[in-house]
Each structure stands twice: as structure tokens, then as C-alpha cells.
Backbone as CSV, one residue per row, in Angstrom:
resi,resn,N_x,N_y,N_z,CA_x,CA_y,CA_z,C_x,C_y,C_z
1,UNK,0.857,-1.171,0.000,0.000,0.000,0.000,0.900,1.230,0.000
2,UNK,0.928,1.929,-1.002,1.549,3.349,-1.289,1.319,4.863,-0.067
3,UNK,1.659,5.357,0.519,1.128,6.471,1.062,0.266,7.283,0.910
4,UNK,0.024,7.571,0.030,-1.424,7.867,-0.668,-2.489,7.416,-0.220
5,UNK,-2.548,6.169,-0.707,-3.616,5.036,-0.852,-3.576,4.571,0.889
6,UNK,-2.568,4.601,1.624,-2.303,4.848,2.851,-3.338,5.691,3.564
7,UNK,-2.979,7.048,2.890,-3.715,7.941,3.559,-5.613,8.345,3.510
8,UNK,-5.371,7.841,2.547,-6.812,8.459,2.109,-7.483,6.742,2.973
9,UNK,-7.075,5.659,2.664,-7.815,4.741,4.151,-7.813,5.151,4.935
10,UNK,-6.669,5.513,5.652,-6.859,6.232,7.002,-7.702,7.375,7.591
11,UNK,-7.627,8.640,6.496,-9.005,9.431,6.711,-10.554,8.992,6.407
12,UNK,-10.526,7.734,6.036,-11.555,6.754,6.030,-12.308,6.318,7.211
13,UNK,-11.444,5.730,7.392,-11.515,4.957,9.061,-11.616,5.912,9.978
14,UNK,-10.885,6.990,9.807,-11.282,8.021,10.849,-12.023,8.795,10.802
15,UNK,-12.799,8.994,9.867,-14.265,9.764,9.501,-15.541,8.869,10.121
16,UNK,-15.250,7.618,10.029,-16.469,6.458,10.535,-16.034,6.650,11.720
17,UNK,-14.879,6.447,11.872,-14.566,6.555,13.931,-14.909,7.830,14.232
18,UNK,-15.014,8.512,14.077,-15.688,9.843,14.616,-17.024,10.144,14.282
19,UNK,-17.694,9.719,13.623,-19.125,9.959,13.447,-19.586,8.831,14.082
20,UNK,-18.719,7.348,14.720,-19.738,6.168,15.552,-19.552,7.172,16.692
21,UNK,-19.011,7.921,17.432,-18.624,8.668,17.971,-19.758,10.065,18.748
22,UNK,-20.207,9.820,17.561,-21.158,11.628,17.567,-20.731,12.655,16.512
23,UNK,-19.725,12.353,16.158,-19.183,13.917,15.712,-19.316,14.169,14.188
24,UNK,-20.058,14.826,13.663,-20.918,15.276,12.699,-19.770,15.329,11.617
25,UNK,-19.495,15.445,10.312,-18.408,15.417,9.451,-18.776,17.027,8.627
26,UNK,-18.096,18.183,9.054,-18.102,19.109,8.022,-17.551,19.057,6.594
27,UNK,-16.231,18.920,6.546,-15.531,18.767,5.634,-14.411,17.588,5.705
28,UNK,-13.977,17.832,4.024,-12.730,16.520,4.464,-12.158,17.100,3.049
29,UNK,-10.736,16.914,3.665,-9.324,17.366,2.781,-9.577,18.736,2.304
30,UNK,-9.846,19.962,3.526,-10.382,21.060,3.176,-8.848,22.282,2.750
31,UNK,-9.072,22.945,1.240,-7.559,23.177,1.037,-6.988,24.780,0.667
32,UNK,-6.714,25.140,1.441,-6.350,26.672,0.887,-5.388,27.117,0.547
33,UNK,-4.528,27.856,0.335,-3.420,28.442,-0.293,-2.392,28.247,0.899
34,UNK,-2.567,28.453,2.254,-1.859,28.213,3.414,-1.775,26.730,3.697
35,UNK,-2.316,25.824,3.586,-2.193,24.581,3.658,-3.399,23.694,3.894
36,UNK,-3.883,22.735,4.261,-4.969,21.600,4.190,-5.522,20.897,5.832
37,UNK,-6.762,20.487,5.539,-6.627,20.250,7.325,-7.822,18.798,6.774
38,UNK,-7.415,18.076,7.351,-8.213,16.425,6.738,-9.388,16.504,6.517
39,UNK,-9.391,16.443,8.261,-11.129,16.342,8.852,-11.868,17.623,9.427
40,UNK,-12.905,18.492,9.096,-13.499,18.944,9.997,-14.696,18.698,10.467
41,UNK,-14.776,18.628,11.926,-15.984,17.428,12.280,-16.581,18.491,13.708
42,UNK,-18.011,18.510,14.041,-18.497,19.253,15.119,-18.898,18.115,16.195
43,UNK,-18.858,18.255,17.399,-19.484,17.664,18.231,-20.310,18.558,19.008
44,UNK,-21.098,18.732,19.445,-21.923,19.401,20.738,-21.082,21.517,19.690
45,UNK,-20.361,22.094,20.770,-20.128,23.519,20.768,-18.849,23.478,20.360
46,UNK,-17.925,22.427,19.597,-16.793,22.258,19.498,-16.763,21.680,18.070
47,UNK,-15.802,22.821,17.472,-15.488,22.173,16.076,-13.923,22.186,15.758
48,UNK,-13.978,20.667,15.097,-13.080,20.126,15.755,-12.105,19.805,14.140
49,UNK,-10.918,20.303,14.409,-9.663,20.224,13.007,-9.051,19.133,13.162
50,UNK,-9.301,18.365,12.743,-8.690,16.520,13.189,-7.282,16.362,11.720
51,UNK,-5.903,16.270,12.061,-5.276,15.833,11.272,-4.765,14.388,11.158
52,UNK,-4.989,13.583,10.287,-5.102,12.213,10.476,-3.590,11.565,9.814
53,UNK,-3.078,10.683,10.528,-2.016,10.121,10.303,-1.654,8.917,10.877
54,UNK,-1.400,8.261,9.755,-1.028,6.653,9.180,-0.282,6.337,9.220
55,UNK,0.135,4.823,9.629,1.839,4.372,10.251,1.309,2.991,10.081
56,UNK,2.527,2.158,9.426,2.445,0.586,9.103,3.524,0.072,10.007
57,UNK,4.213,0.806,10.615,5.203,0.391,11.236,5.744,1.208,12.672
58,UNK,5.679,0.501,13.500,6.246,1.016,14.987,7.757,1.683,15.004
59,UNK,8.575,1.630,14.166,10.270,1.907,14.431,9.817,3.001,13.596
60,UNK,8.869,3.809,13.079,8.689,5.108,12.383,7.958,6.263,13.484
61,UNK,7.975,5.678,14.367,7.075,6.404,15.310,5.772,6.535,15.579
62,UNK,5.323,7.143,16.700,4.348,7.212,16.988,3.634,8.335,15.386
63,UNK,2.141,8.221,14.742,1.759,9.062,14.020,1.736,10.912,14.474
64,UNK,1.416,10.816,15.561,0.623,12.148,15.971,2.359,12.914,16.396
65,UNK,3.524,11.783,16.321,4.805,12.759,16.411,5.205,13.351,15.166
66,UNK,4.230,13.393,13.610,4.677,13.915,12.301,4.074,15.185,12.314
67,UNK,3.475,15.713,13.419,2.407,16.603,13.551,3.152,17.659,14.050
68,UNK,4.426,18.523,13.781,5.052,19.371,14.297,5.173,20.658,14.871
69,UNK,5.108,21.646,14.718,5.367,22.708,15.029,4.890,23.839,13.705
70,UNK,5.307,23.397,12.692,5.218,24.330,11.473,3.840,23.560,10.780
71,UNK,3.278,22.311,11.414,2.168,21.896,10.796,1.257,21.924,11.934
72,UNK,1.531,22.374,12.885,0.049,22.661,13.594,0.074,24.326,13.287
73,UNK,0.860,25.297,12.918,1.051,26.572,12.777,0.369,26.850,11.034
74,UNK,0.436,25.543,10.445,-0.388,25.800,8.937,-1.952,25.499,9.013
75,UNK,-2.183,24.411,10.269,-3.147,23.928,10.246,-3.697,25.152,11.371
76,UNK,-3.492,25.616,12.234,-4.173,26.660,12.628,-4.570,27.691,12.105
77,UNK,-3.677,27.904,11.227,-4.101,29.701,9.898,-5.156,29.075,9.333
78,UNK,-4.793,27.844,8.426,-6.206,27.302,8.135,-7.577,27.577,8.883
79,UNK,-7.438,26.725,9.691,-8.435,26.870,11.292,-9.262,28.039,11.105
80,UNK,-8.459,29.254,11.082,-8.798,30.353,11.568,-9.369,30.954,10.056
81,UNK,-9.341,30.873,9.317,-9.500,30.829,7.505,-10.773,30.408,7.759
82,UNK,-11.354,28.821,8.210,-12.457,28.026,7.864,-13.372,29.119,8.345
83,UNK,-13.125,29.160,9.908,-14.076,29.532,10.886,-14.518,31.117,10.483
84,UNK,-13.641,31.972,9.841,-14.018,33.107,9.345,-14.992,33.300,8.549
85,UNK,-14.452,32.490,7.344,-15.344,32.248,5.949,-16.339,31.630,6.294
86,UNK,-16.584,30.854,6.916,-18.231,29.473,7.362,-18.724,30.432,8.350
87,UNK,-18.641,31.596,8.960,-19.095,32.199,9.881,-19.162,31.368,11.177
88,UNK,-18.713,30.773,11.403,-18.585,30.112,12.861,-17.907,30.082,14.331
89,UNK,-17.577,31.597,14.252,-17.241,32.062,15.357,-17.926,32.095,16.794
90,UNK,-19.087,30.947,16.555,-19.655,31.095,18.122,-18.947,29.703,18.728
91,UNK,-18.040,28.790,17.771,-17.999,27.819,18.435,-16.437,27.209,19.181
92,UNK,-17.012,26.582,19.799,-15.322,26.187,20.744,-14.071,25.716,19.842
93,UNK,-12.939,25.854,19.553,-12.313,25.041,18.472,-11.316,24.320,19.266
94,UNK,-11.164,23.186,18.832,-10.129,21.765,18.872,-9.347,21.572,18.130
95,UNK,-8.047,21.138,18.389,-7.171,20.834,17.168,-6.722,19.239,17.808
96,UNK,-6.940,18.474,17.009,-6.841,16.548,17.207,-5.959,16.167,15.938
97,UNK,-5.804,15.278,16.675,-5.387,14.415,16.072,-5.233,12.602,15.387
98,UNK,-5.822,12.319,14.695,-6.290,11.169,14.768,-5.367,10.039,14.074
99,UNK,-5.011,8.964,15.149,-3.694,8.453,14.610,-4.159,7.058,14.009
100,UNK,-4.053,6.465,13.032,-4.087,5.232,12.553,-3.349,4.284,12.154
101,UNK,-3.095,3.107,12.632,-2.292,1.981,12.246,-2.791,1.014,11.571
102,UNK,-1.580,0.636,10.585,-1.871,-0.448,9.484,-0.950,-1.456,9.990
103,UNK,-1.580,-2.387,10.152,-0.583,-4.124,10.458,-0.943,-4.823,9.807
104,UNK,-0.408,-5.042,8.988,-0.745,-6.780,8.142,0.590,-7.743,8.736
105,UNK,0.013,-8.696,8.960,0.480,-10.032,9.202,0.558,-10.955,8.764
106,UNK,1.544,-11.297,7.927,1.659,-12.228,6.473,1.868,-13.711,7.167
107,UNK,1.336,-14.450,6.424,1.833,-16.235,6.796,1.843,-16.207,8.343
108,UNK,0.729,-15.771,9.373,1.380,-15.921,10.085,0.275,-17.261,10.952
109,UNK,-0.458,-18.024,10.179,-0.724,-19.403,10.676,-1.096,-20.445,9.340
């Protein structure tokens, strides 16, 4: 499975895991000139910027450690972009992260 094809399962799985959840699905792979934010999803007074990340392998790290400094700083301008333009300034905002693992287990009975 390619990274790509990686990823876009993974914001899969994590769109169903958050709506068995409660949490309503605004957008997905929402993209502006400043950069992209996966998921945006509301629960109750909280809308919530979920960046989703995929890992087949444990010696690559934990997912939610690719989530740095200069990408929560793109994904917040974003943030602040959505909530302007959608008029949704009455609501609480979250920034998540939603981590997903791929294991396949070949030959193994």
C-alpha cells in the first residue's frame, strides 16, 4: 500500500470513527493556499480540526509525532481561515489528532 492510498484509508476509518462517535463530518481534505486540514468534524459547541495520520510500522514512530510545530502553525491559519469564511465564530475550536495503524500479518498461521 503506497502512502497515498495509505492515507486516504486512514481518513476513512477516521471519519467512521468519529461519526460512531457523535461527531458530525463538516468537511474533508479542506484546502487553501496556506495549507490543508483532513477532517473537519463538530461535536456538541466544538469544532473540531482533526489531522489524520497513518503508520504501518512502529520503528517510524508514533503518528501524531509527524504533527510538528510548522504543521500545527499551517493547520491553525487554516483553522482560523475556515471559521471566518463558514461564519462560525460562536464555536469552541479543537485541534486533534487522529492516529491510525496499518498491520498486516503475512503467513502468520
Amino acid at each position: 500500500m503506497n502512502n497515498r492510498s495509505k492515507g486516504r484509508a486512514g481518513e476513512e476509518y477516521a471519519s467512521a470513527m468519529l461519526e460512531s462517535k457523535g461527531y458530525r463530518i463538516y468537511d474533508r481534505n479542506y484546502s487553501t493556499a496556506f495549507g490543508e486540514i483532513d477532517i473537519i468534524a463538530v461535536k456538541g459547541r466544538c469544532i473540531h480540526f482533526v489531522e489524520v495520520k497513518a503508520r504501518g510500522r512502529v520503528d517510524c514512530g508514533y503518528p501524531s509525532e509527524a504533527v510538528d510545530r510548522r504543521k500545527q502553525s499551517r493547520i491553525r491559519r487554516v483553522a482560523e481561515y475556515y471559521i471566518r469564511s463558514k461564519h462560525l465564530a460562536g464555536y469552541d475550536v479543537c485541534f486533534d489528532v487522529a492516529e491510525v495503524w496499518f498491520n498486516l500479518i503475512e503467513d502468520c498461521y
